[in-house]
Short mmCIF file of the C-alpha atoms (twelve columns), coordinates in Angstrom:
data_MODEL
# 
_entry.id   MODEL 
# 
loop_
_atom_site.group_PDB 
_atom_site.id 
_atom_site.type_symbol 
_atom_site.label_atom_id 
_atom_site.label_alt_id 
_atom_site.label_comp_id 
_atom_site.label_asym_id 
_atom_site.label_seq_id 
_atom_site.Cartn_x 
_atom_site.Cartn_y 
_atom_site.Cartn_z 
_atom_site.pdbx_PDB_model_num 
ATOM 1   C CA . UNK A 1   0.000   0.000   0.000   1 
ATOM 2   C CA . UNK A 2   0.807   3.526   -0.393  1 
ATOM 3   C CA . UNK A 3   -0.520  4.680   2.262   1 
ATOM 4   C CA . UNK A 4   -2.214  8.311   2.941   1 
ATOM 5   C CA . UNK A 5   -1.090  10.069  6.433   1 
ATOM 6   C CA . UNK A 6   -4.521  9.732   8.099   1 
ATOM 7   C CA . UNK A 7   -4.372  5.976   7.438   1 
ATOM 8   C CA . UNK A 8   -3.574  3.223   9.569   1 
ATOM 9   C CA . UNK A 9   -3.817  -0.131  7.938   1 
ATOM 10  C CA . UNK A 10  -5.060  -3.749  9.816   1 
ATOM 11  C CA . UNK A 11  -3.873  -6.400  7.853   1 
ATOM 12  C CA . UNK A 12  -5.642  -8.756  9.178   1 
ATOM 13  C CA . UNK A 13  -8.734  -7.206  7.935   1 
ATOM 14  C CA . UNK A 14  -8.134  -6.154  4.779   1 
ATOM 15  C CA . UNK A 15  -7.387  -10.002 4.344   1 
ATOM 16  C CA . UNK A 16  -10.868 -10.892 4.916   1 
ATOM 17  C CA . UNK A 17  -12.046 -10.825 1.413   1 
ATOM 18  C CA . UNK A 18  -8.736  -12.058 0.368   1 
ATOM 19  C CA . UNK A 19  -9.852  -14.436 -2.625  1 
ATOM 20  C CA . UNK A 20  -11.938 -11.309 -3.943  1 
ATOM 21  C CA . UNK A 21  -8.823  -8.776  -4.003  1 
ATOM 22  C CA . UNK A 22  -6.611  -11.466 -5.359  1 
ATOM 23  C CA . UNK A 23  -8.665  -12.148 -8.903  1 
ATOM 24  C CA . UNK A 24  -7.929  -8.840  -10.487 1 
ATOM 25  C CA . UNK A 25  -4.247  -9.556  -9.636  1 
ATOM 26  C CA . UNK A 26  -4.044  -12.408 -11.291 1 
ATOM 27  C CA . UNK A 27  -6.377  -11.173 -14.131 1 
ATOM 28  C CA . UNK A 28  -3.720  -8.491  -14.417 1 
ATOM 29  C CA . UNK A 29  -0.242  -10.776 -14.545 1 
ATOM 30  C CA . UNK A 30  -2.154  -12.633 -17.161 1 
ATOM 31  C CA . UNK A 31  -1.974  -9.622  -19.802 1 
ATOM 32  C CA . UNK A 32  1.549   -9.478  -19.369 1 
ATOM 33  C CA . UNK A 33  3.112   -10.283 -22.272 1 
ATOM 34  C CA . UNK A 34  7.110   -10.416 -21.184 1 
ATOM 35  C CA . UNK A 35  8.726   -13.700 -20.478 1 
ATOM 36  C CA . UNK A 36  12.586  -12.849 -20.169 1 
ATOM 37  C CA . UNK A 37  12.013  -11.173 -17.020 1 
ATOM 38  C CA . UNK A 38  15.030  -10.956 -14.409 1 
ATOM 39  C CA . UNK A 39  13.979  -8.884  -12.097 1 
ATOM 40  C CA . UNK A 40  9.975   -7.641  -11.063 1 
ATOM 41  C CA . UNK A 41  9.436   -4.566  -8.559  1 
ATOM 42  C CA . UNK A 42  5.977   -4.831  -7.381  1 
ATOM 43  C CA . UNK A 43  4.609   -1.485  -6.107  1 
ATOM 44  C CA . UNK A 44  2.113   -1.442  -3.144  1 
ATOM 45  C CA . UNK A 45  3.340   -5.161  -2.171  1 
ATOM 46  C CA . UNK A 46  0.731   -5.627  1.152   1 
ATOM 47  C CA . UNK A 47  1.232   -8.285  3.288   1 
ATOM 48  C CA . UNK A 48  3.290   -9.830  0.696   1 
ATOM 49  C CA . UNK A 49  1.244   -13.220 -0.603  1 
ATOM 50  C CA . UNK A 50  0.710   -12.247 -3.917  1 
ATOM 51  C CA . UNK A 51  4.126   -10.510 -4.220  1 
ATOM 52  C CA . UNK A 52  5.065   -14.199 -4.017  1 
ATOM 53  C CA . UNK A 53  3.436   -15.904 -6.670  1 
ATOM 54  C CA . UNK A 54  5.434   -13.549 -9.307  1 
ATOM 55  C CA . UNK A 55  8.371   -15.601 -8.571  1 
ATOM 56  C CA . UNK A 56  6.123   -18.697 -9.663  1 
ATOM 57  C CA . UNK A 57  5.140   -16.331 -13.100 1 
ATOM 58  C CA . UNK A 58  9.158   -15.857 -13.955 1 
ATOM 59  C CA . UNK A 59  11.106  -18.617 -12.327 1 
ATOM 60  C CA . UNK A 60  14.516  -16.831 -13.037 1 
ATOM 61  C CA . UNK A 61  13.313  -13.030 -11.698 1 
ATOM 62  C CA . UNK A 62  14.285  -11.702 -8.698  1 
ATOM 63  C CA . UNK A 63  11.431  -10.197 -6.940  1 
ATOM 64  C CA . UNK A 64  11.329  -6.980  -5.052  1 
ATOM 65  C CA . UNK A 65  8.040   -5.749  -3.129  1 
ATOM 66  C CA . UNK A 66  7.784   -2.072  -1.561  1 
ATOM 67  C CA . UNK A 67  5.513   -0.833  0.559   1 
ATOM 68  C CA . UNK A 68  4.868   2.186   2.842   1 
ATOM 69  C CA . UNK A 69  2.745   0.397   5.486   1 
ATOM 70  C CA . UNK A 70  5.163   -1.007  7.994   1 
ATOM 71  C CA . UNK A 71  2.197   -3.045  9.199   1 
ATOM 72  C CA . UNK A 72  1.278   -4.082  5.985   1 
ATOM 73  C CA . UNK A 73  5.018   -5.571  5.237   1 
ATOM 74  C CA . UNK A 74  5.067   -7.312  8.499   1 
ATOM 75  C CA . UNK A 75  3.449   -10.459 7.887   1 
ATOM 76  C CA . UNK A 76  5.369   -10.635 4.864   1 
ATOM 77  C CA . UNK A 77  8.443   -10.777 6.717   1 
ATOM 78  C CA . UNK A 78  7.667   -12.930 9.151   1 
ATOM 79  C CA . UNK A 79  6.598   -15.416 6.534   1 
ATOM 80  C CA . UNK A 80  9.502   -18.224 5.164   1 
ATOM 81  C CA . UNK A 81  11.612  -16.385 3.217   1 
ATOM 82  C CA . UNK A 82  11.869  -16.961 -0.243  1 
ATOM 83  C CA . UNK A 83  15.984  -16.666 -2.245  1 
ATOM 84  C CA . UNK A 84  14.065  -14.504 -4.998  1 
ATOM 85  C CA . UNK A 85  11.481  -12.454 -2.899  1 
ATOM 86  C CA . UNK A 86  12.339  -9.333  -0.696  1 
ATOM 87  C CA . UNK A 87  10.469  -6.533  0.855   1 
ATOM 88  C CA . UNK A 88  11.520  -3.028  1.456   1 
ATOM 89  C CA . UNK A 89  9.513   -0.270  3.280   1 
ATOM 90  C CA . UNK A 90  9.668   2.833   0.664   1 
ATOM 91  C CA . UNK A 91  7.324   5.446   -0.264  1 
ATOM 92  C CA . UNK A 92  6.978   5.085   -4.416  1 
ATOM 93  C CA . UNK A 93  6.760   9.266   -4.303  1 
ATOM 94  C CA . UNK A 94  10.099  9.421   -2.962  1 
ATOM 95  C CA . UNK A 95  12.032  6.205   -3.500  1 
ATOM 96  C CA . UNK A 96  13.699  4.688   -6.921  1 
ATOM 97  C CA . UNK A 97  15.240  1.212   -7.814  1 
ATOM 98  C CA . UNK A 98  18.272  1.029   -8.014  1 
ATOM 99  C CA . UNK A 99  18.194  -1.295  -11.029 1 
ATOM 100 C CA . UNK A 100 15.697  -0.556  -13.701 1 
ATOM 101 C CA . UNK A 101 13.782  -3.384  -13.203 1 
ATOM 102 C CA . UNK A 102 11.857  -5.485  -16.212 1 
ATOM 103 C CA . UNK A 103 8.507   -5.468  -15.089 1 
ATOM 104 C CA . UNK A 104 6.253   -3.224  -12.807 1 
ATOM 105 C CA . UNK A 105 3.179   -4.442  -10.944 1 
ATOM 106 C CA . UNK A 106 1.080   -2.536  -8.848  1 
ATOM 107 C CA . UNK A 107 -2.423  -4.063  -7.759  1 
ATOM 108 C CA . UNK A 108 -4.830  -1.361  -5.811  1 
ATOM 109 C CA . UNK A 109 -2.243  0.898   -4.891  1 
ATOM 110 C CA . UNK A 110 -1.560  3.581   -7.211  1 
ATOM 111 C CA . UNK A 111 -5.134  4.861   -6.185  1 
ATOM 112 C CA . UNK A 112 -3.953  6.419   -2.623  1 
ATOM 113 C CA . UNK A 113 -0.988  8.474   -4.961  1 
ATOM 114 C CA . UNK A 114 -1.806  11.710  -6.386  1 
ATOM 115 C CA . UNK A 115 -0.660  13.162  -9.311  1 
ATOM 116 C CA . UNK A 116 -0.961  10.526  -11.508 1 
ATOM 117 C CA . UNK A 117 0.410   12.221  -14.888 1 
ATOM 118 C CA . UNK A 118 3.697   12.473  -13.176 1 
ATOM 119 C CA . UNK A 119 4.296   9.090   -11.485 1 
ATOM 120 C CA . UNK A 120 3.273   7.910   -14.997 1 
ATOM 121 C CA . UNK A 121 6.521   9.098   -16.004 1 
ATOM 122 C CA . UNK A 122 8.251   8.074   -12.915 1 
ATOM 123 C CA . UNK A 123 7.034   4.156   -13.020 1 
ATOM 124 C CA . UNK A 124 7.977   4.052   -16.772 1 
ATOM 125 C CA . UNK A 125 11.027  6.080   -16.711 1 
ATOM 126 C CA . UNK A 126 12.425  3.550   -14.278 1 
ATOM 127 C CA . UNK A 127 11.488  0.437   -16.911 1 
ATOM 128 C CA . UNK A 128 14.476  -0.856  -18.411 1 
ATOM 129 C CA . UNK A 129 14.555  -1.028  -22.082 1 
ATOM 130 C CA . UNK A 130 11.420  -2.749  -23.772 1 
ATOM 131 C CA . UNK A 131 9.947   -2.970  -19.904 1 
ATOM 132 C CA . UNK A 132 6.590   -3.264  -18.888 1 
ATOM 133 C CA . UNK A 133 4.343   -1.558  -16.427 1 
ATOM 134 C CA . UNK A 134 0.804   -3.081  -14.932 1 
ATOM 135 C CA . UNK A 135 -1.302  -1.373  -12.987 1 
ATOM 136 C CA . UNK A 136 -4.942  -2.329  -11.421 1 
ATOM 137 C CA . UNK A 137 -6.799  0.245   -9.719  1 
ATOM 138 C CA . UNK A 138 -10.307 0.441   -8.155  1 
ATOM 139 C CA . UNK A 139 -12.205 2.602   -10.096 1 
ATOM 140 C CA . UNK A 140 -15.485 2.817   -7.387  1 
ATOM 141 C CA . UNK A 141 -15.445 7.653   -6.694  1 
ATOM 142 C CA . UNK A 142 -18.852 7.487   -7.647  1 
ATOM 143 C CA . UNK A 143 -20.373 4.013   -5.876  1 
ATOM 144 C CA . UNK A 144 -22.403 4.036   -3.195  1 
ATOM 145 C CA . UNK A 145 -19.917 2.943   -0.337  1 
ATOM 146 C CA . UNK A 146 -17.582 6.178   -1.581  1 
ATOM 147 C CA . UNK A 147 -20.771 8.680   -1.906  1 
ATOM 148 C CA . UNK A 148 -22.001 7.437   1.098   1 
ATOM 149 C CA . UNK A 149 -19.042 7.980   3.359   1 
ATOM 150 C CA . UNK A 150 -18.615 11.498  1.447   1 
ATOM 151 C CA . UNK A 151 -21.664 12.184  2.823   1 
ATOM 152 C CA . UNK A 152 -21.385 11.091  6.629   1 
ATOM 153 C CA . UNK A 153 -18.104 13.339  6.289   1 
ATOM 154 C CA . UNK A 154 -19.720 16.439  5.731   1 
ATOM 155 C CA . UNK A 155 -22.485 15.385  8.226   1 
ATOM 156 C CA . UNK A 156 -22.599 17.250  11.908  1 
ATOM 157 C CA . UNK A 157 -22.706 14.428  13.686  1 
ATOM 158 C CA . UNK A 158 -19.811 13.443  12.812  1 
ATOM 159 C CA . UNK A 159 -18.263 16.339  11.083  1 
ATOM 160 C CA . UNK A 160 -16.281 18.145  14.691  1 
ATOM 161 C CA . UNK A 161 -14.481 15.099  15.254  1 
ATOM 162 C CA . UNK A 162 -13.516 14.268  11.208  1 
ATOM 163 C CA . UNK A 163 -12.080 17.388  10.845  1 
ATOM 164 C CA . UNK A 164 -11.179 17.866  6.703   1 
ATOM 165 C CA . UNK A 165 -11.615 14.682  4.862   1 
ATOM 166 C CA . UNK A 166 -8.356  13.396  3.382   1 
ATOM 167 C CA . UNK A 167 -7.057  14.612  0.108   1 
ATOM 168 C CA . UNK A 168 -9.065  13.089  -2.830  1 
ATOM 169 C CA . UNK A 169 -6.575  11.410  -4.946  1 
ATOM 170 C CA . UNK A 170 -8.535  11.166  -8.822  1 
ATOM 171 C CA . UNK A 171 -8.342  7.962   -10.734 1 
ATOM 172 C CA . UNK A 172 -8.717  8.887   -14.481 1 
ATOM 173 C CA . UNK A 173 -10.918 7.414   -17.324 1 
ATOM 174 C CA . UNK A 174 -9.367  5.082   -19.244 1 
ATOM 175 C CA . UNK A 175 -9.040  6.759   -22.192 1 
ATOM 176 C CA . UNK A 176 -6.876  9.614   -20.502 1 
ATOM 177 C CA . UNK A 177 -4.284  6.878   -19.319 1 
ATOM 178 C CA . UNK A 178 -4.000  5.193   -23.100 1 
ATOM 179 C CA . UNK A 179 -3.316  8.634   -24.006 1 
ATOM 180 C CA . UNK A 180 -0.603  9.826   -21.391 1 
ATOM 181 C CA . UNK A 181 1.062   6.264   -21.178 1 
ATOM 182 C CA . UNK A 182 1.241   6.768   -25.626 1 
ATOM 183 C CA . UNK A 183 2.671   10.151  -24.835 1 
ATOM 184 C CA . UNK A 184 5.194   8.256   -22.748 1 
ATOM 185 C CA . UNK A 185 6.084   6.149   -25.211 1 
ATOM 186 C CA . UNK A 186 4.785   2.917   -24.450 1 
ATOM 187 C CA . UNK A 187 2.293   0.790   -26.141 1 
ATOM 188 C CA . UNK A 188 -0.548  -0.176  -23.950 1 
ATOM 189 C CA . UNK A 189 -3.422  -1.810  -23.229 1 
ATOM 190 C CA . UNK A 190 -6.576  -0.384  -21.174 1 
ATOM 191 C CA . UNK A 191 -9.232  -1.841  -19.855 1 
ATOM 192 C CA . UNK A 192 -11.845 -1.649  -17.593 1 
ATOM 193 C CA . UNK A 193 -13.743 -4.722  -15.680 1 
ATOM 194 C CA . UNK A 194 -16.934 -4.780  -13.145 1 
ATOM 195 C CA . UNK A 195 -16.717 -7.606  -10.932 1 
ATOM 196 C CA . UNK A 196 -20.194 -8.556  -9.450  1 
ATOM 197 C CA . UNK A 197 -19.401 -10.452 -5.650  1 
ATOM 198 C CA . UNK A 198 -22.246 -12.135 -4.088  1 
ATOM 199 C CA . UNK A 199 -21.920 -10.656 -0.349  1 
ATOM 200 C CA . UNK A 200 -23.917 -12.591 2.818   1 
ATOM 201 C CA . UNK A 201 -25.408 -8.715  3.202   1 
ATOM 202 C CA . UNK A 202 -24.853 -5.349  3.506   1 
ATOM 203 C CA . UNK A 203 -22.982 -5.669  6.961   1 
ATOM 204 C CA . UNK A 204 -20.274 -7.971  5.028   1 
ATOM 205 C CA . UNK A 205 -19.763 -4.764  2.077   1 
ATOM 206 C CA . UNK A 206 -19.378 -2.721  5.093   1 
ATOM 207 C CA . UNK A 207 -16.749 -5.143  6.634   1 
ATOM 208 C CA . UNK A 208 -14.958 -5.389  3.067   1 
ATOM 209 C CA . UNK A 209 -14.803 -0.812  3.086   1 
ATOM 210 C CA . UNK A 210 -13.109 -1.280  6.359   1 
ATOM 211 C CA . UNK A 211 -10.597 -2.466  4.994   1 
ATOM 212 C CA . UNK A 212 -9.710  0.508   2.959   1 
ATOM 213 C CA . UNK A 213 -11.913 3.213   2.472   1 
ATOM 214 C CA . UNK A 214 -12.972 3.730   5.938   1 
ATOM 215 C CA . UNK A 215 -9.694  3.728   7.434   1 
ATOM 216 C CA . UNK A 216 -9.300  7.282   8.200   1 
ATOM 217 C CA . UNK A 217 -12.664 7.531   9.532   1 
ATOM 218 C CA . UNK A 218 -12.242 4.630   12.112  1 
ATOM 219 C CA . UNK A 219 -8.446  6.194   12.584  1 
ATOM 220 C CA . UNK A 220 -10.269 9.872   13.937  1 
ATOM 221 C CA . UNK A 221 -13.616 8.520   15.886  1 
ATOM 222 C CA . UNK A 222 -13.324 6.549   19.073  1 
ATOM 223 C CA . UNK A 223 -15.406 4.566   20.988  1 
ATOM 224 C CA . UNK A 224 -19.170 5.944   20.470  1 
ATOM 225 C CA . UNK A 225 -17.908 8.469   18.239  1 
ATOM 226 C CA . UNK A 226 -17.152 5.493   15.431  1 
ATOM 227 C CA . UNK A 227 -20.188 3.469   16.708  1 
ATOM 228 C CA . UNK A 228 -22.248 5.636   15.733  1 
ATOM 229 C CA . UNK A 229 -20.532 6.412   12.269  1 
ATOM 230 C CA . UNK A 230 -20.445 2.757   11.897  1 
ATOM 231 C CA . UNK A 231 -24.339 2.734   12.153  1 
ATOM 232 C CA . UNK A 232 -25.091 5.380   10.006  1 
ATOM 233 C CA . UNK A 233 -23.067 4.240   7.476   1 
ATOM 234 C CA . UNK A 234 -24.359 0.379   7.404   1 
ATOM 235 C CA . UNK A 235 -27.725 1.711   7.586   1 
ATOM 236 C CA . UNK A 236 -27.658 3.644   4.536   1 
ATOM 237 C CA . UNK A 237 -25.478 1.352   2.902   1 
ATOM 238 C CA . UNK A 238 -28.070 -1.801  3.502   1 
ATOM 239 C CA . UNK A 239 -30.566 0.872   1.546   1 
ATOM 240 C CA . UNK A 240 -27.942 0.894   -1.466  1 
ATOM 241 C CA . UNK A 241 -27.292 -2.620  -1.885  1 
ATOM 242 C CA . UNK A 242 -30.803 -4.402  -1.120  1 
ATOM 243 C CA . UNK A 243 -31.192 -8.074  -0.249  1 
ATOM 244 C CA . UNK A 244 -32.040 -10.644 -2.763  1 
ATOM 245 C CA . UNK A 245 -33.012 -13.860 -2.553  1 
ATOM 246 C CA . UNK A 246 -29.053 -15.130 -2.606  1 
ATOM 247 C CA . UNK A 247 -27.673 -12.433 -0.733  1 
ATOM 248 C CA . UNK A 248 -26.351 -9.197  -1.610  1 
ATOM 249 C CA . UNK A 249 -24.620 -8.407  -5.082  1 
ATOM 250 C CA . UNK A 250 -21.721 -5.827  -4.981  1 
ATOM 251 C CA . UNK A 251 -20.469 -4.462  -7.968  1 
ATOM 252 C CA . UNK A 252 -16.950 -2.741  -7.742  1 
ATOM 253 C CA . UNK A 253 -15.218 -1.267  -10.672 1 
ATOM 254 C CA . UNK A 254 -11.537 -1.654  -11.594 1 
ATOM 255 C CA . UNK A 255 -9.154  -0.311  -14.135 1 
ATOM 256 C CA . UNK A 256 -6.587  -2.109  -15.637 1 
ATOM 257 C CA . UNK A 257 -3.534  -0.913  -18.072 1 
ATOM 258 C CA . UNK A 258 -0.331  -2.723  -19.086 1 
ATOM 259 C CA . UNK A 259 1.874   -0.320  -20.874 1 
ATOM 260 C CA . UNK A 260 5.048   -1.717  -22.683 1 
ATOM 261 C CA . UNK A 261 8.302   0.573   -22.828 1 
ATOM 262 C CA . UNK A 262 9.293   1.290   -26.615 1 
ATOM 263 C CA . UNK A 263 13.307  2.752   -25.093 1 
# 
């Protein structure tokens, strides 16, 4: 993760919907088209698992995963280390390689950076020659759990204690990262995907947003404070996302690009 200031991240429950984070990963690696690949940096590495099965994609890469959540990296260094995997705790903003590496992968990261025109050119200025860059973001401003929260924000129960919300960091379209990553001089590929998850109800969408976008809430309320946000929030989010006979269905948006270095 790279994570914003007001943020403090609980591995342990960001894991919870585990298999559900982990498909657009794999969807992503997929589209890569590179197979002499000697070395992978993998941006925004987490707790580490899926930094792991890179090694599996390019048996001869050495793998290096960075991530600004010391709590995030943790588990991943307590796990059994691997010879081709290693962690680093860096800040993608301020930090650089110091070998430009083949291949790029960052999965739900990027999102929590601003200024995405210029770490564009950071991420593919690193690439060595003929490199590639992959990115999956969520692409959810405008769903319900995001306009929701917005709202509970600005609301005066609530509002005293929030103080300002944390800086909005803008995923494009689509279409405007085919044309900067072109402008870059890469050839890429864009896409976006909706993937529909069949949730036991609205209380489990609300325990999957806790993972992430409520974080800085539940980081500035305390005890009744965040009870009481909690409630709101499931309440109107249960009106969003109504029951149906098999549960709840949860649509959340991603976009996808790899971009391949012409240097």
């Amino acid at each position: 993760m790279t994570t914003p200031p007001t943020t403090r991240w609980d591995p342990a429950q960001y894991a919870r919907f585990e298999r559900e984070r982990a498909q657009p990963f794999f969807d992503l690696v997929a589209r890569i088209q590179s197979r002499a690949v000697r070395s992978v940096l993998d941006v925004g590495c987490g707790t580490g698992e899926l930094t792991r099965t890179l090694a599996d994609r390019w048996p001869e890469a050495s793998i290096l995963g960075i991530d600004s959540s010391e709590a995030m990296l943790a588990p991943a260094r307590e796990r059994s280390p691997h010879p081709r995997v290693t962690y680093e705790h860096a800040d993608v903003r301020t930090w650089r390689p110091a070998e430009p590496p083949d291949c790029i992968v960052s999965n739900a990261a990027l999102q929590w950076v601003g200024d995405h025109a210029r770490l564009l050119e950071r991420l593919t200025g690193w690439l060595a020659p003929g490199g590639t860059l992959a990115v999956q973001m969520p692409h959810n401003d405008a769903a319900s759990t995001h306009t929701i929260l917005a709202a509970l924000w600005r609301d005066p129960r609530f509002a005293a204690a929030l103080g300002d919300p944390p800086p909005a960091v803008r995923v494009h379209d689509a279409t405007w990262y085919g044309e900067r990553l072109l402008a870059l001089g890469c050839d890429v590929e864009v896409w976006e995907t909706i993937y529909l998850h069949r949730m036991l109800d609205a209380g489990a969408i609300v325990e999957w947003v806790k993972g992430t976008a409520l974080r800085p809430a539940a980081s500035r309320l305390a005890g009744g404070a965040w009870e009481g946000f909690l409630a709101a929030y499931t309440e109107r989010i249960a009106a969003a996302y109504p029951a149906g006979p098999h549960g709840v269905w949860f649509p959340f948006p991603r976009l996808f690009f790899v971009a391949s270095s012409n240097r």
